[in-house]
C-alpha positions as CSV (number, residue, x, y, z in Angstrom):
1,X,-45.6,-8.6,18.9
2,X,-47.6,-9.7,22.0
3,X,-47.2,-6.2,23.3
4,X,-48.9,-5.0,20.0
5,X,-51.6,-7.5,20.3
6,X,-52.3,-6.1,23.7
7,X,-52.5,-3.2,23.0
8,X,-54.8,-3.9,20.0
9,X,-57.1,-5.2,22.0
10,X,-57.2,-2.5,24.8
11,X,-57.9,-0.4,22.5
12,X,-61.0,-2.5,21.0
13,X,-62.4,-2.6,24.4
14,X,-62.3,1.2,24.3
15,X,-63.9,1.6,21.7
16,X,-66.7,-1.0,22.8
17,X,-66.9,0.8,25.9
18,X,-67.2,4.2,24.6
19,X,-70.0,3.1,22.2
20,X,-71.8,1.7,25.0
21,X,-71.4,5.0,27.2
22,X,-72.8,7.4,23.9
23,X,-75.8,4.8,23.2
24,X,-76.5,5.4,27.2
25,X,-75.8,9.0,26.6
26,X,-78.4,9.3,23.6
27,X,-81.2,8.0,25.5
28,X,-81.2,9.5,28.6
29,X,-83.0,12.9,29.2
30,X,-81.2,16.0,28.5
31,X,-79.6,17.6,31.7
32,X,-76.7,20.0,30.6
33,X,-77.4,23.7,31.4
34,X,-78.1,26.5,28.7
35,X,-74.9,26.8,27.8
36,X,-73.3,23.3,27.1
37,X,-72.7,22.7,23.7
38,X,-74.0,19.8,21.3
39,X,-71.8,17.8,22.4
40,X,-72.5,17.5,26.2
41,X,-76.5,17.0,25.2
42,X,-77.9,14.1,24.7
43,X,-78.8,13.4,21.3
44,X,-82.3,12.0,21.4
45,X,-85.1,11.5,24.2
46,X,-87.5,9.2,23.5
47,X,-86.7,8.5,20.1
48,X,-87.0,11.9,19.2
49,X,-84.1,14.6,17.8
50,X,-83.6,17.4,20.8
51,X,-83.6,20.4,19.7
52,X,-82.7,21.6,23.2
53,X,-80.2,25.1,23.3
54,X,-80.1,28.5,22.8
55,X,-81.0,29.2,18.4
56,X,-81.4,32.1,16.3
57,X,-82.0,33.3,12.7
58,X,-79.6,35.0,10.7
59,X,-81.6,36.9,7.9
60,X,-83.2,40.1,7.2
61,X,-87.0,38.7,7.4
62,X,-87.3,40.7,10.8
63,X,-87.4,43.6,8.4
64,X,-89.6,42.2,5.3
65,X,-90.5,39.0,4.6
66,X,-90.1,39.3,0.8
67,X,-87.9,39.9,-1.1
68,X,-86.6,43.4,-0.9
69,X,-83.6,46.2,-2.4
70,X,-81.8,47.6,0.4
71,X,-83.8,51.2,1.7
72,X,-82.5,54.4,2.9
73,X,-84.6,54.0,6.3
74,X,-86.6,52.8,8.5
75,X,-88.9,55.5,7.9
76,X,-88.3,57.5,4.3
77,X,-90.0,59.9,2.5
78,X,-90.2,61.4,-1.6
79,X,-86.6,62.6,-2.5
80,X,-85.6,64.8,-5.3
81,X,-86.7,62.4,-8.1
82,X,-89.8,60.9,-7.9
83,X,-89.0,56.8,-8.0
84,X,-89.3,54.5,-5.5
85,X,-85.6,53.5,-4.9
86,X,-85.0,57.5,-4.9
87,X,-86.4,58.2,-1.5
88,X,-85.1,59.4,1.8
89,X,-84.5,59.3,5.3
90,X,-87.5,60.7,7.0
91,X,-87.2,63.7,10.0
92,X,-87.5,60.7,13.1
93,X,-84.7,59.0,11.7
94,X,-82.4,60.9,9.4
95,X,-80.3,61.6,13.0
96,X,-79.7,58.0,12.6
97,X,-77.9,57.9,9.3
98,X,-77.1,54.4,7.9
99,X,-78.0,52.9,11.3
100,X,-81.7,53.4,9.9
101,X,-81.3,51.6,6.8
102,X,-82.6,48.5,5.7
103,X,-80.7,45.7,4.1
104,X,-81.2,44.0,1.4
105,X,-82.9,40.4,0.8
106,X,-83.4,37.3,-1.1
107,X,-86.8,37.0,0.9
108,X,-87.8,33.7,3.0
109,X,-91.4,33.7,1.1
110,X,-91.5,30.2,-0.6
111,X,-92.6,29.2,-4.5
112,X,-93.5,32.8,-6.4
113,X,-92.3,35.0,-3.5
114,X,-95.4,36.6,-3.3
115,X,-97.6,36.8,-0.1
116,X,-101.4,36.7,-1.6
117,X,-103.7,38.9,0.2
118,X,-106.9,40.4,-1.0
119,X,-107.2,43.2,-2.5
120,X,-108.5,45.1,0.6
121,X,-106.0,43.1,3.1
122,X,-103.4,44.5,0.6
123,X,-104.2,48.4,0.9
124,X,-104.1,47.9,4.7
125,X,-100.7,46.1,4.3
126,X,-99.8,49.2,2.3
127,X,-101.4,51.8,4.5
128,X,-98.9,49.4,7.6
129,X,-96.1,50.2,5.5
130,X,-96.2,53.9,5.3
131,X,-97.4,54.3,8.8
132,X,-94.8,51.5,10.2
133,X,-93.1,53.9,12.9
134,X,-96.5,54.3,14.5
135,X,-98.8,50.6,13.6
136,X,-96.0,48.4,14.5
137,X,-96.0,46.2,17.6
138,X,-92.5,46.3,17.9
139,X,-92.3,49.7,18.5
140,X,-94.6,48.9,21.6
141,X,-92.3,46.2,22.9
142,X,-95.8,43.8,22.4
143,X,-95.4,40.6,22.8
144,X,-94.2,39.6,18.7
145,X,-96.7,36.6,18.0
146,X,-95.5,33.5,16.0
147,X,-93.7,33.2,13.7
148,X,-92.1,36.8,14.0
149,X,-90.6,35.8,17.2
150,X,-88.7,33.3,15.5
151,X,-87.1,35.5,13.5
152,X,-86.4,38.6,15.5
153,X,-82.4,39.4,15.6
154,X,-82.7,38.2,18.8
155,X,-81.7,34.4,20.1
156,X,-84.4,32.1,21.7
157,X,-84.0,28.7,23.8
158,X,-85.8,25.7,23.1
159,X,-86.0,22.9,26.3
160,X,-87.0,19.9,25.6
161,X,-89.3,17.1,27.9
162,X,-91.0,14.3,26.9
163,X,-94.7,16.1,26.4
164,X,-93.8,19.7,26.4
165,X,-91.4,21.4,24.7
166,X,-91.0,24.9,26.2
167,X,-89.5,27.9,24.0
168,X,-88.5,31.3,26.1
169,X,-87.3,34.3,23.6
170,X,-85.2,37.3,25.1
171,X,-87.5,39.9,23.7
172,X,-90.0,41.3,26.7
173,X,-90.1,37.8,28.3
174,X,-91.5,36.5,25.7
175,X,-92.5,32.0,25.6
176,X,-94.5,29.7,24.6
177,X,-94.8,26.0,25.4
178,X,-95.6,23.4,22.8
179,X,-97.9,20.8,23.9
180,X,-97.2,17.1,22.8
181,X,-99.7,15.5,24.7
182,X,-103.4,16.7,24.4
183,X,-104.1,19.7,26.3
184,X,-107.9,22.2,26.5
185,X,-107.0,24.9,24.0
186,X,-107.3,28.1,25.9
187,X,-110.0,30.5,26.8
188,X,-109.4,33.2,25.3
189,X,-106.9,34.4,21.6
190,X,-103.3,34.9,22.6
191,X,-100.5,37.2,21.4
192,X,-98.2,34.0,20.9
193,X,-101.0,31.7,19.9
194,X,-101.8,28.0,21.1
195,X,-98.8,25.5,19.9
196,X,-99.9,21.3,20.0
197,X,-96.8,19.4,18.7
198,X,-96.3,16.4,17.1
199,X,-93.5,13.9,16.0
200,X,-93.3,12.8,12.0
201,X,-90.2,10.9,11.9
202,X,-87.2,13.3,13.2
203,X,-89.7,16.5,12.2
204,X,-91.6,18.1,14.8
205,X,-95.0,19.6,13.5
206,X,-96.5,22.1,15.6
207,X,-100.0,23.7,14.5
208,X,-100.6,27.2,16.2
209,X,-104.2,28.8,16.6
210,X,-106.0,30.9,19.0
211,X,-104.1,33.8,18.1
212,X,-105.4,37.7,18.3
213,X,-105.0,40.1,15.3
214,X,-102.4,42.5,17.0
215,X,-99.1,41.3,15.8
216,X,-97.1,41.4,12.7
217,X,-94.9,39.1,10.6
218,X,-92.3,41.7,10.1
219,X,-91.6,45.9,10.0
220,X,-93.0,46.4,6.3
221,X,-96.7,46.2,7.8
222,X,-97.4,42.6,7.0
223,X,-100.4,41.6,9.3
224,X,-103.1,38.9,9.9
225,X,-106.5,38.2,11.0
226,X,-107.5,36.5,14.2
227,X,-108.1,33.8,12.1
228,X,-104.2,32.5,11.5
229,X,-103.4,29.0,11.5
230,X,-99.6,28.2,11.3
231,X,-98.1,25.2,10.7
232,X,-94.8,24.5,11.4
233,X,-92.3,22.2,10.8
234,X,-88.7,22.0,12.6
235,X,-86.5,19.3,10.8
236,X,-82.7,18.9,12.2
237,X,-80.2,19.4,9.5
238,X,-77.3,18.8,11.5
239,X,-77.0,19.0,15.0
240,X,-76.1,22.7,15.2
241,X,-79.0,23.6,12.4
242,X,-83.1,23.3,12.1
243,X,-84.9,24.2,8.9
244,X,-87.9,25.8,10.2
245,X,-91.0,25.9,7.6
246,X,-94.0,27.6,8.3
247,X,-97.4,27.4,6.3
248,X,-99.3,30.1,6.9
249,X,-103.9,30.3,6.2
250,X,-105.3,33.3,7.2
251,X,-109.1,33.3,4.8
252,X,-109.8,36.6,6.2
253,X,-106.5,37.9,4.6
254,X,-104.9,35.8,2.1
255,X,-106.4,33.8,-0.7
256,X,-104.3,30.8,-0.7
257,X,-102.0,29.2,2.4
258,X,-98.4,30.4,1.9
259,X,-95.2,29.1,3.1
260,X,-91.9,31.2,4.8
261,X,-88.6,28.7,5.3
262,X,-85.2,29.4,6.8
263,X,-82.1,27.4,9.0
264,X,-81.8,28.2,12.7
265,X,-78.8,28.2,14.1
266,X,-77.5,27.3,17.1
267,X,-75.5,29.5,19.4
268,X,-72.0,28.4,20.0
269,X,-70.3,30.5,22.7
270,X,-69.3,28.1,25.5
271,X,-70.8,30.2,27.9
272,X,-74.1,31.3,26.1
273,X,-77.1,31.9,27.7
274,X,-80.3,33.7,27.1
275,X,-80.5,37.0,28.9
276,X,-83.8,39.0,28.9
277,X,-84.2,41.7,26.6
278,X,-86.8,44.0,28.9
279,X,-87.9,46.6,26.2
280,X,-91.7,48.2,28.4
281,X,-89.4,50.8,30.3
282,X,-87.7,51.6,26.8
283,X,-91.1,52.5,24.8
284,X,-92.9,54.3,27.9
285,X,-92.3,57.6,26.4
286,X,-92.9,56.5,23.2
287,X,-96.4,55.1,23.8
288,X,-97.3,57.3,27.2
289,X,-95.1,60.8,26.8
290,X,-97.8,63.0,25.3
291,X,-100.1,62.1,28.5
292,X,-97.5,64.1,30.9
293,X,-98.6,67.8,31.8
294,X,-95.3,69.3,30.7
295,X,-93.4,67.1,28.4
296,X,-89.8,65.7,28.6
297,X,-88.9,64.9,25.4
298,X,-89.2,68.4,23.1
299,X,-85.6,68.9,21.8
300,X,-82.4,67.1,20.3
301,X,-79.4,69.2,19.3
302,X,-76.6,66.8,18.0
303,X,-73.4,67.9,16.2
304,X,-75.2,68.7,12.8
305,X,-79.1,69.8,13.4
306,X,-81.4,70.8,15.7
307,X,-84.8,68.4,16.2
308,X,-87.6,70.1,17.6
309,X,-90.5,67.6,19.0
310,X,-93.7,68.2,19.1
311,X,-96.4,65.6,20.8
312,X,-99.9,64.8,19.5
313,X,-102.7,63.0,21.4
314,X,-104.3,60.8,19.4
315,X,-107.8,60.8,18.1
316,X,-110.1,58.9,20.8
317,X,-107.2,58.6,23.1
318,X,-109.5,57.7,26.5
319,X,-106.3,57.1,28.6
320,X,-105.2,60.2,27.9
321,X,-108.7,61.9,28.8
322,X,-109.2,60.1,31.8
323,X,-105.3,61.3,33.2
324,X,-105.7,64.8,32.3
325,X,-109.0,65.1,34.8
């Protein structure tokens, strides 16, 4: 019996001391690398949820924000009947077979599902759509704006600081840093916009402005004005999920704000780290390949056809004038 009451009360002061170790733990600043798991992490600084670690969407909103039926690809064109869920794999990517397709959603738009542009926002959204292997800024390996970036099939990292939390995305070296403190806004509009932060309770609100109009929210051509304002809202679920919320006012396009919402995940490979997705060198030919004297891409002969390429200059093209003097 007094062995048992010894032992009783080691183990009490093991558990009094391990207590006092994680409330130490929780509010010191977080110094694990990219890779350590929740657990190693600290689970607040300053108060404050961190949402340090490597994240990522899993959702088909990089293709379409709405709601959408799975597609036949990327890139389709009028099949034998003439409905909309009758069409076909285009010529640039019927090589590709399923690997072009597009799956199928539930959408992330909130409330009616709709995204409410103007009627002359909404032809050019539909005029993106039809022309999406040529418009989109993906294709261009641009820098993907906010919120697209959050989105992309691609995993991001957010590390966190007292004033500044800084987020780096593997796609074409891609970051941003959010400012909790008060910072000048910048010169000049930006590709990934200008992020101030704040704290309500355990949600971090971040409003972005400054950005330009050359990005998209998705592949199915929806677009914005310089004139975006996103608000965002990052609100830990549990420690290994955020619900991200974005509302999204854009006068010049839309006719009301509208809201996108979905969880981010964290990445839980022990040894996971963000590795850098460099896409330039892979869309040089895509973008500059028609300003070469004698082309390199003109042919593909696979197993079952034969795709013969032929490259146009487009209208007004100056770069291309001023090489070919």
């Amino acid at each position: 019996m007094r062995l048992n009451g010894s032992m009783i009360v080691v183990a009490l002061a093991a558990a009094l001391v391990g207590a006092a170790i994680s409330r130490s733990l929780a509010q010191s600043p977080a110094t694990a690398g990219p890779g350590a798991g929740p657990a190693s992490r600290p689970a607040r600084i300053e108060g404050h949820p961190n949402l340090s670690g490597i994240w990522q969407a899993n959702n088909e909103a990089h293709w379409d924000l709405q709601a959408h039926a799975a597609r036949a690809g990327a890139v389709t064109q009028p099949g034998v009947y003439p409905f909309e869920y009758a069409r076909v794999a285009a010529a640039p990517v019927v090589a590709l077979g399923a690997a072009a397709g597009v799956p199928a959603s539930l959408g992330v738009v909130q409330d009616d599902g709709e995204i409410p542009y103007t009627p002359e926002a909404l032809a050019i959204r539909k005029a993106n759509a039809e022309n999406w292997i040529d418009r989109d800024p993906e294709l261009k390996c641009y820098l993907p704006g906010i919120p697209r970036a959050m989105y992309m099939p691609y995993p991001f990292e957010i590390t966190q600081s007292t004033n500044k939390i800084h987020m780096a995305y593997a796609i074409a070296n891609t970051a941003r840093t959010i400012h909790i403190d008060a910072v000048d806004p910048p010169p000049a509009e930006t590709w990934m916009g200008h992020s101030v932060g704040r704290w309500e309770g355990d949600t971090l609100v971040v409003d972005v402005t400054s950005f330009n109009d050359k990005t998209w929210f998705d592949r199915a051509g929806n677009f914005h004005s310089e004139a975006l304002h996103l608000t965002e809202r990052f609100t830990p679920l549990t420690p290994d999920v955020i619900q991200y919320e974005v509302t999204i006012e854009d006068p010049k396009v839309f006719t009301r704000p509208w809201r996108i919402a979905m969880p981010l995940y964290r990445r839980m490979e022990p040894n996971i780290q963000l590795l850098e997705y460099r896409c330039t060198e892979f869309a040089e030919e895509f973008l500059y390949g028609h300003v070469r004297k004698e082309p390199l891409v003109t042919r593909w002969e696979g197993e079952t056809m034969i795709v013969e390429i032929t490259r146009k200059v487009p209208p007004g093209d100056r770069f291309y004038e001023w090489l070919r003097k």
